[in-house]
N, C-alpha and C positions, 0 to 999 in steps of 0.2 A: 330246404337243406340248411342245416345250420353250419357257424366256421364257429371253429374256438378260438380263444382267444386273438383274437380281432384286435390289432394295435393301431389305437388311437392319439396321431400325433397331433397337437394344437398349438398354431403357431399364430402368436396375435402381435398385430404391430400397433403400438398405440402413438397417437403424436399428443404429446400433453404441455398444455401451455401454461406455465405462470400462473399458481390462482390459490388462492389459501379458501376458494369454495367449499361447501360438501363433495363428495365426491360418490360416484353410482358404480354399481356392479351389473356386467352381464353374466347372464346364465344360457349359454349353449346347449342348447339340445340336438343332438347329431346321431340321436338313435333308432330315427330314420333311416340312413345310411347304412346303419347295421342290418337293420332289416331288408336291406334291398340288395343287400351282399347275401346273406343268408340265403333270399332266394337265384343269384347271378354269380356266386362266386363259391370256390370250392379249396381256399387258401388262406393265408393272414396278408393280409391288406393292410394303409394305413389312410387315416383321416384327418385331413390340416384343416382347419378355420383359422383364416384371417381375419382381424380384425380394425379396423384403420380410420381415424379422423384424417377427413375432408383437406383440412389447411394445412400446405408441404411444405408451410416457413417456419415451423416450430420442431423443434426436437422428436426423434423419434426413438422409442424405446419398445423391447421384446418382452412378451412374458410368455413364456409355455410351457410346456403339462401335457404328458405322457399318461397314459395309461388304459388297460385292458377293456376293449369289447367282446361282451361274450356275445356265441349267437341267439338265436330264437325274439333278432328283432325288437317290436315293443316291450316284452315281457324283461328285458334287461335295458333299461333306457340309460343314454349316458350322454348328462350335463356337464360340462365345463364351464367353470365360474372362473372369471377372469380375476386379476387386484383390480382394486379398487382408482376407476376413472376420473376423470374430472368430468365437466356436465361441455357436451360439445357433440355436435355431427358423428355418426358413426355408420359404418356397413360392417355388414359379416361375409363373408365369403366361404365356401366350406369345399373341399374339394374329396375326391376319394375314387380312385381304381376307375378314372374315366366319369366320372359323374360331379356334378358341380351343382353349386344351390347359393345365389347372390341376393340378397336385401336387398330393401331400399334403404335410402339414407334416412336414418331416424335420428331423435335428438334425445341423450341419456340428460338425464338432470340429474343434480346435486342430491347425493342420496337416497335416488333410484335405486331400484333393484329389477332389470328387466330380464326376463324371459324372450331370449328366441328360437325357435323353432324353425330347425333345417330340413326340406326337402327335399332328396336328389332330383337330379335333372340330367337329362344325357348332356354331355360337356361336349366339345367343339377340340380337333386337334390340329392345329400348324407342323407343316414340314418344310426344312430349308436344308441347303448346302450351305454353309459357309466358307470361302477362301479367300485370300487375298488378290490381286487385282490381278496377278497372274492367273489366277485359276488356280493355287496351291492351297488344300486343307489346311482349317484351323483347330487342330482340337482343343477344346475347353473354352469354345467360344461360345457364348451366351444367348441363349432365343428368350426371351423374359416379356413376360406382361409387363407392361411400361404404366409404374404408378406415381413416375415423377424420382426414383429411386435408382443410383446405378450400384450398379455389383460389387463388392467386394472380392479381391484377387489371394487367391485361388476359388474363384464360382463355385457356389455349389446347388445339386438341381433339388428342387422344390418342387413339389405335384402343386398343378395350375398355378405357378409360379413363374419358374426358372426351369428349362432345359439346357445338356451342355452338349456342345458337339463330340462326336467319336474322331476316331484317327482319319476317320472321309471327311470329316465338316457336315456331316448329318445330324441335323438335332431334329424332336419330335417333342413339341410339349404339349398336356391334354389337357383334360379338365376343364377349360375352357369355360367361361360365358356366356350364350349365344349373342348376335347384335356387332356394334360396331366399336370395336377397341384397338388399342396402339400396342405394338411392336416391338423393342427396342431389343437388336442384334449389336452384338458386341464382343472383341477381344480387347484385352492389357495391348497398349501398346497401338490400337488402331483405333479410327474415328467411330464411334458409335451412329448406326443410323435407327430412327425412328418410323416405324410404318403402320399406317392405320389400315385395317382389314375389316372386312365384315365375315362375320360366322356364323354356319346356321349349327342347331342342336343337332348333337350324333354325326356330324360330317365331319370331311377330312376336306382342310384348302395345304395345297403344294405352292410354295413361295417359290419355290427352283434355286436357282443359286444367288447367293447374296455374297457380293464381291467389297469389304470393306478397306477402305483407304488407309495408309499410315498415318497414326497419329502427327501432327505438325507443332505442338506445344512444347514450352519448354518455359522450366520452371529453377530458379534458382533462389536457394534458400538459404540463409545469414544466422546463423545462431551466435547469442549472443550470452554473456553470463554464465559461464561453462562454468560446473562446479567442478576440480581436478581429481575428486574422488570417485567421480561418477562415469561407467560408460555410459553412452546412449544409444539405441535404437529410433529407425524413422519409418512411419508408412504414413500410409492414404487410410481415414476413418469414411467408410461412406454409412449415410444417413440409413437404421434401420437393420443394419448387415450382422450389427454386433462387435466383434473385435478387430480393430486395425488389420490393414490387407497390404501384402509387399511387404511386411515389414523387415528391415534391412539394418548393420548396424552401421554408427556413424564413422565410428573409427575417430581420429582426432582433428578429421577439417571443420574449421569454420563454416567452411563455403560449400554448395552441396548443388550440383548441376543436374537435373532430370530434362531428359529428353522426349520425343514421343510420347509426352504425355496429352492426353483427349482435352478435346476443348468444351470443357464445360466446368462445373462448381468442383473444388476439391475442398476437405479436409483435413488437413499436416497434423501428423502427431508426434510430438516427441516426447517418448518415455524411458525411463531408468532400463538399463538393459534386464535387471532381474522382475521387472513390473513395477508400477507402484503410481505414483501421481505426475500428469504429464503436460505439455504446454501445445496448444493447439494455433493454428490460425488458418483461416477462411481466405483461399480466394478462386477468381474466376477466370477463363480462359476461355477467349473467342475468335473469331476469325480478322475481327477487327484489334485486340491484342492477344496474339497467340503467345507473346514472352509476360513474364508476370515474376517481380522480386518480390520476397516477404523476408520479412524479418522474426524470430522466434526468440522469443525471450526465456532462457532454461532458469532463471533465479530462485523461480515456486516449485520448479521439479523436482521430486523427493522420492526416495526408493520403498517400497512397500514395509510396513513395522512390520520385525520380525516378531 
């Protein structure tokens, strides 16, 4: 049975390091998937492939590319060609309407131009409640394949990616992997936990209720070299998500006190409140120091040319 116009969504996360190398291209083939919709499915669907080096201490950037799967399978095949990589570790991941299709870790070289070829697989789905320690629903709270990467706020759900919870605290994410992978359940505002599970292909594991803690961190932030033309806006940039999350404006304080915030890596941004070039700083929150000052220097911050 064929589906028309079959919408193919491709979402590749790339970590690229420092390197004036050649650089390689993949080429996706995911018209596999079309074909195995064609024969299981009787609607328009969508198909992500991720895309992602290995080492989660380097910058991460998005590239992706929309467009039409027709049906009838092989006879309409469709490639996705990435920009142009550096030479380093890669997997593809592919996901689609419940079916999943994982690489192994290959190494693109300088120049390259590879070919890879996705096969479906029946993919693996997690179920959880999420509330807080009362027992009280968390909506928009976060079930995610845990690839070293937290959520950007307001989450948003991703096929074999990211699911978000309902007004119950029920999330359900598919696509899956089969094998043994991590977890990472989360709301704004509370502790993130991590859990590794094993999953078999085509089955369903029930996690039951996941009761997460209030966040305990607290974050106070110093801006400094205020230009008086300028408002400013501040959030949290997380690695991979795309645009700053929370983001809130400053108003005219110096001083800027966050509370509940998760104990782990953050990213501070501060940019011109209409957009434009913005001052960053890196830091870490643990259980061993849950309070953390930084200092933000706004001098380089400049508002987008009109």
């Amino acid at each position: 049975m064929s589906v028309e116009d079959i919408l193919a969504r491709v979402i590749i996360e790339i970590v690229i390091p420092a390197s004036k190398n050649l650089k390689g291209v993949l080429k996706i083939d995911v018209s596999a998937f079309a074909g195995a919709l064609d024969r299981n499915s009787s609607g328009p669907v969508n198909a992500t492939a991720h895309v992602r080096v290995r080492n989660e201490k380097l910058a991460v950037h998005f590239f992706s590319q929309a467009g039409p799967l027709h049906g009838d399978g092989p006879k309409h095949a469709y490639v996705v060609t990435t920009q142009q990589l550096p030479e380093g570790d890669y997997q593809v991941i592919v996901t689609s309407e419940g079916m999943t299709w994982t690489s192994g870790i290959f190494k693109l070289a300088g120049g390259e131009e590879r070919l890879v070829v996705a096969a479906p697989q029946a993919g693996a789905t997690v179920q959880c409640t999420i509330t807080d320690a009362t027992g009280l629903a968390l909506p928009g709270a976060v079930l995610r394949l845990w690839e070293g990467i937290y959520p950007a706020w307001p989450a948003r759900a991703v096929e074999g990616q990211t699911a978000l919870a309902d007004e119950s605290g029920d999330a359900e994410l598919s696509g899956l992997p089969a094998g043994s992978i991590d977890l990472l359940i989360e709301q704004e505002g509370f502790e993130p936990q991590i859990r590794r599970v094993e999953l078999l292909a085509g089955k369903r594991l029930q996690l039951g209720r996941v009761a997460l803690s209030p966040a305990t961190g607290v974050l106070l932030i110093k801006l400094k070299n205020r230009k008086p033309d300028l408002s400013y806006k501040l959030g949290f940039w997380m690695r991979g998500e795309g645009a700053p999350s929370a983001v809130k404006p400053v108003g005219d304080a110096d001083e800027i006190r966050l509370e509940r915030v998760a104990l782990h890596r953050h990213w501070i941004v501060v940019l011109p409140e209409g957009g434009g070039k913005g001052a960053t700083a890196y830091v870490e929150l643990s259980e061993q120091a849950p309070f953390a000052e930084v200092e933000i220097d706004l001098s380089t911050v400049a508002p987008r040319p009109r």
